[in-house]
N, C-alpha and C positions, 0 to 999 in steps of 0.2 A: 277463557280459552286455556287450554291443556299445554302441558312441555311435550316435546318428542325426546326419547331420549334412547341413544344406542348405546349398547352394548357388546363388546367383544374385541379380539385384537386389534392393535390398535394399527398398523397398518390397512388393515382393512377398514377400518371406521373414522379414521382421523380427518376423511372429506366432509363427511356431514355437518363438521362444523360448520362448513361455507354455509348450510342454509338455514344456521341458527338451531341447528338442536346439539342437546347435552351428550357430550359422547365420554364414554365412560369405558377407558382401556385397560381392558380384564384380561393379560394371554392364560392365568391359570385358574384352573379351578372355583377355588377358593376363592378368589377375585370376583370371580365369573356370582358367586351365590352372594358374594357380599355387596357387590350392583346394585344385584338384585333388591335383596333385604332393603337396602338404601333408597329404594325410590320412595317419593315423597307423593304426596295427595297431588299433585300437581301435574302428576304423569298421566299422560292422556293416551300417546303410543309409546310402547315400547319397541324398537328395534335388535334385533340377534344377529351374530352372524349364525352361521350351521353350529358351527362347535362350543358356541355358547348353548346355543337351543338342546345340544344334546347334553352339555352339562348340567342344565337346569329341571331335564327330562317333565314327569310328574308335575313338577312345580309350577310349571308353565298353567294347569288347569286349577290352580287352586288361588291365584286370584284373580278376578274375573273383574275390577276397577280399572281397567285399562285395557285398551287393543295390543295385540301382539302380534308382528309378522317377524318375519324370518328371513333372509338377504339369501338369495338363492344361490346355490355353491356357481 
């Protein structure tokens, strides 16, 4: 079985700890693609909030080894 793992600011993402997935608090950029980069074979969903999804734009269809949703604004 896979990890879940979110990504993006971290007030917004810092509950999901409670249900056991890897939250990984990005507020810029940079942060935000270097996440990214870092996910491991292990990752099964990834989680965004908006402003990560839009920093990672493109990038979002070019790997296809993991689910990706998107936390609604």
């Amino acid at each position: 079985m896979g990890t879940v793992t979110v990504i993006g600011d971290e007030t917004a993402i810092r509950g999901w700890a409670l249900v056991g997935a890897i939250v990984c608090a990005a507020a810029e950029p940079a942060a935000v693609r270097q996440a990214w980069a870092d996910l491991d074979d292990t990752a099964a969903l990834v989680i965004l909030t908006p402003t990560a999804a839009r920093v990672l734009g493109p990038e979002l269809v070019e790997r296809t080894r993991f689910l990706v949703a998107v936390i609604p604004p």
